[in-house]
Backbone as CSV, one residue per row, in Angstrom:
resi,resn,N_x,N_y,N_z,CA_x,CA_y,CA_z,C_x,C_y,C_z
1,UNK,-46.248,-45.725,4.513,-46.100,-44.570,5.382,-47.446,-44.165,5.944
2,UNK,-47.478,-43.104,7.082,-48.668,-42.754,7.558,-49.288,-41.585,6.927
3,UNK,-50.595,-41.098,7.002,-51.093,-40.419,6.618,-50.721,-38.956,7.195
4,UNK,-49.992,-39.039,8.701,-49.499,-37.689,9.481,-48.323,-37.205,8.192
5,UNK,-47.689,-38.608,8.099,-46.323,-38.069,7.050,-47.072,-37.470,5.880
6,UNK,-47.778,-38.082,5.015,-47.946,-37.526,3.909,-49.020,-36.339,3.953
7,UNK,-49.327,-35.804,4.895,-50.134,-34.663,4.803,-49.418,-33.293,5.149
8,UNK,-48.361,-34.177,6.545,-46.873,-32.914,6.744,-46.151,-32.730,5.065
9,UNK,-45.668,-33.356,4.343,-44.512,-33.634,3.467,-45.813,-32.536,2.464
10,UNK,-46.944,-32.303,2.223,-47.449,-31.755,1.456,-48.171,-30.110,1.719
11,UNK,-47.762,-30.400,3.284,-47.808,-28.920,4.273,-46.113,-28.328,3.671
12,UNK,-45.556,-29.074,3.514,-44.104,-28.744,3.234,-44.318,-28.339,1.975
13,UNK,-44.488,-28.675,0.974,-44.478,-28.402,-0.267,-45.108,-27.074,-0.293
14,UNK,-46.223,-27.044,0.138,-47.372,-26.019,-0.291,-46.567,-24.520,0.692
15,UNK,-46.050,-24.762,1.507,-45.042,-24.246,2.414,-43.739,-23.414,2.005
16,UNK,-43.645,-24.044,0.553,-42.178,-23.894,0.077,-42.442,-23.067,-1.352
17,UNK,-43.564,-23.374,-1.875,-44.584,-23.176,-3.130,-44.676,-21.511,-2.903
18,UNK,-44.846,-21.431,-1.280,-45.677,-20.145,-1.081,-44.565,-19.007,-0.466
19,UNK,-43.772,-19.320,-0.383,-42.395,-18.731,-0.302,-41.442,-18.551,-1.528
20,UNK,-41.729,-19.040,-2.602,-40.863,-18.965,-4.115,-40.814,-17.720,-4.129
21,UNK,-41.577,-16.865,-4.251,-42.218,-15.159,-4.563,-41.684,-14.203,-3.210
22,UNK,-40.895,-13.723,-2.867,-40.563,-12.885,-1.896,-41.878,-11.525,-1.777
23,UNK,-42.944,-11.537,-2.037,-43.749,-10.699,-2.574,-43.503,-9.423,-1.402
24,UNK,-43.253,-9.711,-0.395,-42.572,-8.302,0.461,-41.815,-7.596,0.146
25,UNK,-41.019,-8.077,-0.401,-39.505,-7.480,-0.872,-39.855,-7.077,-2.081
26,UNK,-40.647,-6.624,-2.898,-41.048,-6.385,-4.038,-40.752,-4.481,-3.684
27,UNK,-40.246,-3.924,-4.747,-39.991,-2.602,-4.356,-38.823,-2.095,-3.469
28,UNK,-38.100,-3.085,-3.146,-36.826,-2.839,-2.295,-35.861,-2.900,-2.530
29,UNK,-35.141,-2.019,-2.406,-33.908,-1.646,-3.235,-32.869,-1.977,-2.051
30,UNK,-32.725,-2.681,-1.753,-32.028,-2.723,-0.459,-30.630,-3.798,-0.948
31,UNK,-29.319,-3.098,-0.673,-28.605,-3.963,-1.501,-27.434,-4.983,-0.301
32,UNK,-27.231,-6.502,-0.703,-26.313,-6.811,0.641,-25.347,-7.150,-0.446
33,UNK,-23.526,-7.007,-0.225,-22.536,-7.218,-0.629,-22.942,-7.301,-2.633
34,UNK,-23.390,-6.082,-2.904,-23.587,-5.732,-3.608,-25.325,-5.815,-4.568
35,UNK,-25.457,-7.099,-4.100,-26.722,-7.879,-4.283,-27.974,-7.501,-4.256
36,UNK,-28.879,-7.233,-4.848,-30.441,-6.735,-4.265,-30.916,-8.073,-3.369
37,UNK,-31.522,-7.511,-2.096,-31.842,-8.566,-1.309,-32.741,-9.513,-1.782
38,UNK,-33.827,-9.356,-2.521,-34.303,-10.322,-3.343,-34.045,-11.753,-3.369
39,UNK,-32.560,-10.616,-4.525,-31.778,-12.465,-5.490,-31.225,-13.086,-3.768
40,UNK,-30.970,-12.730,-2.875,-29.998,-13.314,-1.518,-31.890,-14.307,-1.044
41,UNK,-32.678,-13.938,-1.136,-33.702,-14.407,-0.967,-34.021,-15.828,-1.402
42,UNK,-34.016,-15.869,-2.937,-33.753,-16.835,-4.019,-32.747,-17.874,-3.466
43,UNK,-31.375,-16.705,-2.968,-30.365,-18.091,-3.156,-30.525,-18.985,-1.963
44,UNK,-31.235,-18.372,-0.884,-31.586,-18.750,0.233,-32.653,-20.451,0.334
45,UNK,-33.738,-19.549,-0.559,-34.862,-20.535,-0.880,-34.321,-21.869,-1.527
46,UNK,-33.267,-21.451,-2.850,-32.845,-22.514,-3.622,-32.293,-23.327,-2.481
47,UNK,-31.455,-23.175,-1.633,-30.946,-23.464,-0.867,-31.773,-24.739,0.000
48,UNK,-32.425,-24.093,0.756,-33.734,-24.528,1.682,-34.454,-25.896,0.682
49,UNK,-35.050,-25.566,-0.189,-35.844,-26.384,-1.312,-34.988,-27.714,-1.714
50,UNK,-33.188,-27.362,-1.422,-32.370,-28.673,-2.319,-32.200,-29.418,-0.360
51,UNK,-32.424,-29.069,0.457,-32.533,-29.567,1.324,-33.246,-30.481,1.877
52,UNK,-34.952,-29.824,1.585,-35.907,-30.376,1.941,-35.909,-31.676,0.786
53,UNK,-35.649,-31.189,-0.280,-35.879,-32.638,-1.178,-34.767,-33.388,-1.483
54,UNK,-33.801,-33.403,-0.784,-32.883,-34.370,-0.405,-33.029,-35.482,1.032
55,UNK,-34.293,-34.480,1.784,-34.531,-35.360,2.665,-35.791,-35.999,2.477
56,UNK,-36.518,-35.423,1.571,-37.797,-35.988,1.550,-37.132,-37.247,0.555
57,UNK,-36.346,-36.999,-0.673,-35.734,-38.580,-1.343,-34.909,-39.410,-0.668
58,UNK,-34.084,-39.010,0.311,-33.534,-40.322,0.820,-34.508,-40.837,2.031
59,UNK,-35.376,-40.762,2.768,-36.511,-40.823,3.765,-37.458,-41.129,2.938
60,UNK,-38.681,-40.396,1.955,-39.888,-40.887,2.212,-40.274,-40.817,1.204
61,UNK,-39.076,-41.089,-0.381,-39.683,-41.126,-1.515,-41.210,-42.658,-1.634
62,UNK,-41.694,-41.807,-2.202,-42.568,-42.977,-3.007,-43.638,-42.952,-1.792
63,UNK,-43.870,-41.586,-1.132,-45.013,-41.696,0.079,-46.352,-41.266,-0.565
64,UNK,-47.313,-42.082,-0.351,-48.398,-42.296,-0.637,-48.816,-42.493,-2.312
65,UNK,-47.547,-43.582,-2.310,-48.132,-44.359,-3.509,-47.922,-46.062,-3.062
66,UNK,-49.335,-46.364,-2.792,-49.570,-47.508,-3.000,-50.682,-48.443,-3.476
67,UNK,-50.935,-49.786,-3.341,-51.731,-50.010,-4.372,-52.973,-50.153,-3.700
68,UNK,-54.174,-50.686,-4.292,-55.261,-50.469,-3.759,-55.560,-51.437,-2.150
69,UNK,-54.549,-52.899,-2.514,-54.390,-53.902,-1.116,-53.716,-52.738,0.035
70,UNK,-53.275,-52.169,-0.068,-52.568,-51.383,1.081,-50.749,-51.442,0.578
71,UNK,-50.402,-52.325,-0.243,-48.994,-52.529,-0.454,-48.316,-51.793,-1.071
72,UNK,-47.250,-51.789,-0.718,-45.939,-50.814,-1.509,-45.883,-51.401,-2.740
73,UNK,-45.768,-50.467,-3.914,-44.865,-51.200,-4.615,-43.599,-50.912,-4.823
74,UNK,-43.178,-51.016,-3.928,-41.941,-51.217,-3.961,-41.167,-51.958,-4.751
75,UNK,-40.405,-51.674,-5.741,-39.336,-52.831,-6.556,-38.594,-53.581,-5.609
76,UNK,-37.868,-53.384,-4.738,-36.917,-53.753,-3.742,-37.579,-54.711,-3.248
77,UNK,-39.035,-54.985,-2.583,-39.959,-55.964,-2.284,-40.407,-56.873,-3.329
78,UNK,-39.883,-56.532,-4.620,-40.692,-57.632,-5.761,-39.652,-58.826,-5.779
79,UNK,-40.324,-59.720,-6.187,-39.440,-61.117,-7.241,-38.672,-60.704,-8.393
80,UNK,-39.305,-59.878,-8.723,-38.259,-60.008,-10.348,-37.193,-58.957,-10.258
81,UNK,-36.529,-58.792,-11.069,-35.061,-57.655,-10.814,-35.376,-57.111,-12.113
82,UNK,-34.433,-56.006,-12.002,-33.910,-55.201,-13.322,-32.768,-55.436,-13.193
83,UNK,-32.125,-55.199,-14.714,-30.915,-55.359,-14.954,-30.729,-53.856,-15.523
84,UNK,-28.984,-53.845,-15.776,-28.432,-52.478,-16.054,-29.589,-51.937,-16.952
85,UNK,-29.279,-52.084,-17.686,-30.307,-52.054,-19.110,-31.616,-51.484,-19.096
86,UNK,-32.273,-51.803,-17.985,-33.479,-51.528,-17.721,-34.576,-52.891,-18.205
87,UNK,-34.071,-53.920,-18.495,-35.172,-55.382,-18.642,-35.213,-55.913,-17.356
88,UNK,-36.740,-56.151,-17.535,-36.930,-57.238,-16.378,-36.910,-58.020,-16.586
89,UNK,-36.124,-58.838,-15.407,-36.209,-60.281,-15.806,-37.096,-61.127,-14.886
């Protein structure tokens, strides 16, 4: 992968890191369908967070790990297999 990706994907993180904490809403009693807006905050974020890392794992797991030649290591690119089990053969 490129270095644009893995510096966005960690703008994302740090992005998402810094949003956990509603720190505005701290002191607000403000209630929706019974709820303190807060927790609607949370369920929001949880929300957002199972998104982003559903797309960051099916797209761009395993970004910026590679070896010192420049190569993936990718299993899928190797010779040898795994079996159920977890042995290589």
């Amino acid at each position: 992968m490129s270095r644009p990706a893995l510096w966005g994907w960690i703008a994302v993180a740090i992005g998402l890191s810094a949003l956990t904490i509603p720190w505005f809403l701290w002191g607000d009693a403000t209630l929706v369908a019974g709820v303190p807006l807060w927790l609607w905050w949370h369920v929001g974020w949880m929300g957002l967070a199972s998104l982003v890392f559903w797309l960051f794992a099916r797209r761009f797991w395993g970004l910026g790990i590679e070896s010192a030649d420049g190569s993936s290591d990718d299993p899928s690119r190797s010779a040898s297999r795994v079996d159920a089990g977890g042995e290589r053969r």
